[in-house]
FIMILO-391871 format. One record per residue (C-alpha): x, y, z; residue in one letter. Coordinates in pm, 1 decimal, always signed. Example, Ala and Ser with C-alpha at 12.3 -4.5 7.8 and 13.67 -1.06 7.14 Angstrom:
BEGIN
<<+1230.0,-450.0,+780.0>,'A'>
<<+1367.0,-106.0,+714.0>,'S'>
//
This chain:
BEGIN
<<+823.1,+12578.2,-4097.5>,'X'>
<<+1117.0,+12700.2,-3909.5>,'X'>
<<+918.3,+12813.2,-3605.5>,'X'>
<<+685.1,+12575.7,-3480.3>,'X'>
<<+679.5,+12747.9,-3134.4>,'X'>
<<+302.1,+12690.4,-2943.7>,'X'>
<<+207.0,+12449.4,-3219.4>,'X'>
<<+140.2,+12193.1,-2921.7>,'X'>
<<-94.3,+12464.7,-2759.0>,'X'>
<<-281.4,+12516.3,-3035.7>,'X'>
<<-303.9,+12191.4,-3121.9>,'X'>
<<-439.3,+12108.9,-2747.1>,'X'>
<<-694.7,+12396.7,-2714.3>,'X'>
<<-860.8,+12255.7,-3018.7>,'X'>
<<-872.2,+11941.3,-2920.1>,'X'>
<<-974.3,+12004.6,-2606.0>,'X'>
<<-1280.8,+12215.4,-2791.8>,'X'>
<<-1357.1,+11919.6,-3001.4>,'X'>
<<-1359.8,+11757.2,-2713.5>,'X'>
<<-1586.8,+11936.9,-2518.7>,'X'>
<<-1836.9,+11964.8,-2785.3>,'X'>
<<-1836.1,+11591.0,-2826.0>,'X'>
<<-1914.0,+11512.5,-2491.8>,'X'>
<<-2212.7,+11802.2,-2481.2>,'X'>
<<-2325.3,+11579.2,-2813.5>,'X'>
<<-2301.4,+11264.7,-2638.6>,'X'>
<<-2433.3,+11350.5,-2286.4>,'X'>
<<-2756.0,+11530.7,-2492.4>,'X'>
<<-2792.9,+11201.1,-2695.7>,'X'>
<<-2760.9,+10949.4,-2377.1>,'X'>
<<-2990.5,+11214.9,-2125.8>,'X'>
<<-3278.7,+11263.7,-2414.9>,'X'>
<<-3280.9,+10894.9,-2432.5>,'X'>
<<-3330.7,+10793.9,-2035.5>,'X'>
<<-3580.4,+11031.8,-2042.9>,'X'>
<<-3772.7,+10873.2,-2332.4>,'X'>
<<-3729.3,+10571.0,-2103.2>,'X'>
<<-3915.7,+10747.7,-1830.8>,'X'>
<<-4172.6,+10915.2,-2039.8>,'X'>
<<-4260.9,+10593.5,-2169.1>,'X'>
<<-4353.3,+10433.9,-1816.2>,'X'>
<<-4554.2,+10740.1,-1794.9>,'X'>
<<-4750.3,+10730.9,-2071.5>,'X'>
<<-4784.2,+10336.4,-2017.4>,'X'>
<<-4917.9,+10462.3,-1658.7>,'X'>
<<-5182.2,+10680.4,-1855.1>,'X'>
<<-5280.3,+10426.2,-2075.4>,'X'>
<<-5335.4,+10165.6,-1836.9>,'X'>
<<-5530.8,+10407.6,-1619.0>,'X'>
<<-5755.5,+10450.5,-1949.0>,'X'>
<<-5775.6,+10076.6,-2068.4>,'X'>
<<-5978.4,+9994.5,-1731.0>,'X'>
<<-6314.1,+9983.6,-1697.6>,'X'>
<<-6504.4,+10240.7,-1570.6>,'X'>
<<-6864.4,+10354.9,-1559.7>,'X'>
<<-6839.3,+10514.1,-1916.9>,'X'>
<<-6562.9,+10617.5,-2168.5>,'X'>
<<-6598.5,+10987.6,-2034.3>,'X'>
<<-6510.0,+10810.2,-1707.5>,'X'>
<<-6190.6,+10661.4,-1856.3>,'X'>
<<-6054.4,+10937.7,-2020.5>,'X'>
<<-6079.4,+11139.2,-1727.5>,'X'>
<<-5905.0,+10844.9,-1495.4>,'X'>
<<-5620.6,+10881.9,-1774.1>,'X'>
<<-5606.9,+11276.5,-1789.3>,'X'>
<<-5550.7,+11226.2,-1341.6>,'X'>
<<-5275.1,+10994.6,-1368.4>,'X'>
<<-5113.0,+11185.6,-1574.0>,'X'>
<<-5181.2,+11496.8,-1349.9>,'X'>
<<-5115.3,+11319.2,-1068.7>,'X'>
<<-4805.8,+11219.0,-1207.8>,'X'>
<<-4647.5,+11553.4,-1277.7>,'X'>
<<-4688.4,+11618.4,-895.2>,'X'>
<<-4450.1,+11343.2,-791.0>,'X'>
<<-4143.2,+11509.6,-701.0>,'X'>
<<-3974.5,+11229.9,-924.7>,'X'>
<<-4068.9,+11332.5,-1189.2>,'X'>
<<-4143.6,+11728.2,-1091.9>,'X'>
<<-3813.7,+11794.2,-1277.5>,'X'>
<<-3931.0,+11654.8,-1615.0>,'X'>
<<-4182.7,+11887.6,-1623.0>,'X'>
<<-3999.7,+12178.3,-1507.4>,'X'>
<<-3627.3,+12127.6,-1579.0>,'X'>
<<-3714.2,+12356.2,-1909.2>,'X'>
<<-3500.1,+12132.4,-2080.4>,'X'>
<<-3775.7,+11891.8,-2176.2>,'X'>
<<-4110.7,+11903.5,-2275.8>,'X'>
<<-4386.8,+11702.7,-2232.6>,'X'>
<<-4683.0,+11825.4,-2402.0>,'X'>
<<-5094.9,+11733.7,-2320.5>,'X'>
<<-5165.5,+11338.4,-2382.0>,'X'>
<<-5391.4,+11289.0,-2662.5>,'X'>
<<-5619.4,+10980.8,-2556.2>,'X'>
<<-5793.0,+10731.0,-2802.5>,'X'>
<<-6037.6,+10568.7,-2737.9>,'X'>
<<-6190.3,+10412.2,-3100.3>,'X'>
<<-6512.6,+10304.1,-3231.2>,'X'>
<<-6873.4,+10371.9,-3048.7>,'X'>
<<-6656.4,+10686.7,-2838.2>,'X'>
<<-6797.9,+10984.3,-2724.9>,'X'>
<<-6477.1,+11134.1,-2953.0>,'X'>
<<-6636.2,+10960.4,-3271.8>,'X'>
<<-6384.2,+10679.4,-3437.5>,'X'>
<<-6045.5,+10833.6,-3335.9>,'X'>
<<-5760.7,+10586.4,-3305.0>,'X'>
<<-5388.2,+10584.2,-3358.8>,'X'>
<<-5443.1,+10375.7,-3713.1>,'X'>
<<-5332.0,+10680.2,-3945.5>,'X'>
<<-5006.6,+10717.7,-3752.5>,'X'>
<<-4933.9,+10375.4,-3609.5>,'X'>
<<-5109.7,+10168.0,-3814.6>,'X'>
<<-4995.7,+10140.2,-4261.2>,'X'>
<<-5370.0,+10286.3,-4310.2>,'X'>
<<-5409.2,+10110.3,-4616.0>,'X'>
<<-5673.2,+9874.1,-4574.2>,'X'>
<<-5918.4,+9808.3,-4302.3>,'X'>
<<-6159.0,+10039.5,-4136.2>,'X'>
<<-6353.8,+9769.6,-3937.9>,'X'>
<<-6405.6,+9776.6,-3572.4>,'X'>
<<-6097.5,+9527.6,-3473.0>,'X'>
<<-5875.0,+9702.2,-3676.0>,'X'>
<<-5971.8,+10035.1,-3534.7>,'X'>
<<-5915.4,+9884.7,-3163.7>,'X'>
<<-5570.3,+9780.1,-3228.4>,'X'>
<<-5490.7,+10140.3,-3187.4>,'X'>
<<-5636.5,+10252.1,-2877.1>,'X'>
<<-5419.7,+10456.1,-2585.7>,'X'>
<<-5235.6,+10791.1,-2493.8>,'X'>
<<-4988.0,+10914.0,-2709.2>,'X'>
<<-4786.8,+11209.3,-2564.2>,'X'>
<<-4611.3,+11445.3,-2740.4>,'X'>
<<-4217.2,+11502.0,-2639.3>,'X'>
<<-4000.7,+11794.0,-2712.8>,'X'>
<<-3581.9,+11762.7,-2592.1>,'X'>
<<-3457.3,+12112.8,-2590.5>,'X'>
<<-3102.5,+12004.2,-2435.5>,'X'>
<<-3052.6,+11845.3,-2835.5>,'X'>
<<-3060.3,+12258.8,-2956.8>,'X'>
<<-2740.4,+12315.9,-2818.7>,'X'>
<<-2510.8,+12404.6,-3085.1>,'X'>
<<-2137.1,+12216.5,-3029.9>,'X'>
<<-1857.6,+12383.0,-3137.8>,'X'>
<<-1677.2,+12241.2,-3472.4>,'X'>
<<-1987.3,+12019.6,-3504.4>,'X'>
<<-2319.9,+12169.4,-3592.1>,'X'>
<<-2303.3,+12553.0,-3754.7>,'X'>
<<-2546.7,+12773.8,-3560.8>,'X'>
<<-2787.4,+12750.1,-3859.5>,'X'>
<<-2885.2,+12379.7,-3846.1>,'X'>
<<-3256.2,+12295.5,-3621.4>,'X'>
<<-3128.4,+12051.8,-3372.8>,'X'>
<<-3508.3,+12086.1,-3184.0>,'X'>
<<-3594.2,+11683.2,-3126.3>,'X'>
<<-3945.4,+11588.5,-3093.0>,'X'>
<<-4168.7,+11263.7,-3097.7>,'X'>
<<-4454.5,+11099.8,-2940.6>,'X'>
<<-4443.4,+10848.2,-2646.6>,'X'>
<<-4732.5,+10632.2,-2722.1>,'X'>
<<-4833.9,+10327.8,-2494.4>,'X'>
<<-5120.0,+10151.0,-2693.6>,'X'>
<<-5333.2,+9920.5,-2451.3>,'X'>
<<-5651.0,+9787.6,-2591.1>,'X'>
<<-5993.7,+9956.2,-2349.7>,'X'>
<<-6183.8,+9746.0,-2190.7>,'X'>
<<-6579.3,+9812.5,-2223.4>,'X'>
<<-6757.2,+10061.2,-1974.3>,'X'>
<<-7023.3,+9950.8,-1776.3>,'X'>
<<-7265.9,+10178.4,-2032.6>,'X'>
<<-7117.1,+9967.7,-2297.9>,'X'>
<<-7201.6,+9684.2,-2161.8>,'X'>
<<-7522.7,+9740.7,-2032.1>,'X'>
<<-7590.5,+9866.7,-2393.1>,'X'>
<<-7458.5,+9556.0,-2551.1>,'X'>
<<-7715.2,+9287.8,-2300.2>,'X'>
<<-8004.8,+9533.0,-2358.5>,'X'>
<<-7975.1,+9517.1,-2760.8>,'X'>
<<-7929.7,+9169.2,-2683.5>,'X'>
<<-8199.0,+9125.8,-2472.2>,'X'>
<<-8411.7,+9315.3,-2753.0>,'X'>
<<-8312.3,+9101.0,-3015.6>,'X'>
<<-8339.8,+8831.1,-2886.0>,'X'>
<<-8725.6,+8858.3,-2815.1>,'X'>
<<-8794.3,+8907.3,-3176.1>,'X'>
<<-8681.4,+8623.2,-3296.8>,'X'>
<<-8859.1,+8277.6,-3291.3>,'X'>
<<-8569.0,+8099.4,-3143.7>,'X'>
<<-8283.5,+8211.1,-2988.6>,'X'>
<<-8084.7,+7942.4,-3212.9>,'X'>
<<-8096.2,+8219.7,-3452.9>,'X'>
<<-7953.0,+8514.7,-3285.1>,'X'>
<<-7608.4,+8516.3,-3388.7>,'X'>
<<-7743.7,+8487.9,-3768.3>,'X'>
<<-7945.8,+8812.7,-3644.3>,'X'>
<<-7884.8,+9172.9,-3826.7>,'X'>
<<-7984.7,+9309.9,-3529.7>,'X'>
<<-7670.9,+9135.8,-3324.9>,'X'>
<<-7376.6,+9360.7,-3225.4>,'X'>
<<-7054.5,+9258.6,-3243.1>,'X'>
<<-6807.8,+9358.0,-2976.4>,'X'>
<<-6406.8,+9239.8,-2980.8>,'X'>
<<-6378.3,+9078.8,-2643.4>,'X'>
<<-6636.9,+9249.1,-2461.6>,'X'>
<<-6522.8,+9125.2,-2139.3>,'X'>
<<-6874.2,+9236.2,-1955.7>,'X'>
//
């Protein structure tokens, strides 16, 4: 080419697009992820809220559902859940065996799923999980991404912490104890008992 006149302009206004679209990627990337950060703490806020004991598991799941309200008033956070830029969906709280929600636990998601159903196994996947949608990671970067790919991110924050018993669980657990224990001739017997519940660190 004889005439390589603006070449350098050219040259510069699409770099300086490439540019520009890389640091949109990057700045999407490194905002989505300190916000993951936070929403963790949050739902590890929920979930400890939940694991404590309370009067009864309706109890707890309602101490968890205020935190989290609670939370979403702090003017920390108020932007999170009004920026429009994130999402932070409604916590989904397990609470496992002997619940007023039946058996539900995390082990189909968190756990492999292929083997165990028993009660310890079904603890190990007790808490809030919270579901997460980053809108900033749709924005389309020049050069990048066409317009046609789905850049929507989403996960679920989950903070699994182990509930401790209710007081109605554990008032349950001494009267069946109580119960079984007077039918039987000696109380040397008990724990040989059908009639003796088991409970994974009861804590009452």
């Amino acid at each position: 080419m004889k005439n390589q006149k603006g070449q350098a302009s050219a040259e510069f206004l699409f770099s300086l697009v490439v540019a520009f679209g890389l640091f949109i990627l990057f700045f999407s990337v490194s905002f989505t992820l300190s916000i993951v950060e936070v929403g963790q703490y949050i739902a590890f806020s929920v979930s400890r809220a939940h694991a404590a004991g309370n009067t009864d598991q309706v109890a707890q799941m309602k101490a968890a559902t205020d935190k989290y309200n609670n939370l979403q008033a702090v003017p920390a956070f108020k932007f999170l859940f009004q920026s429009g830029w994130f999402v932070f969906g409604t916590p989904k709280i397990a609470q496992g065996l002997n619940s007023t929600s039946g058996t539900q636990t995390f082990r189909a998601k968190l756990g492999d799923g292929s083997s165990g159903s028993g009660m310890q196994f079904e603890q190990s996947f007790t808490g809030v999980s919270i579901p997460f949608v980053s809108k900033i990671m749709a924005m389309q970067v020049p050069f990048l991404n066409p317009a046609t790919d789905d850049m929507t991110f989403s996960t679920n924050i989950n903070a699994v912490l182990i509930r401790e018993p209710s007081a109605k669980e554990c008032m349950d657990f001494w009267n069946a104890r109580q119960s079984a224990l007077q039918t039987l001739p000696s109380g040397q017997s008990f724990y040989k008992s059908s009639s003796y519940i088991s409970m994974e660190d009861s804590g009452c």
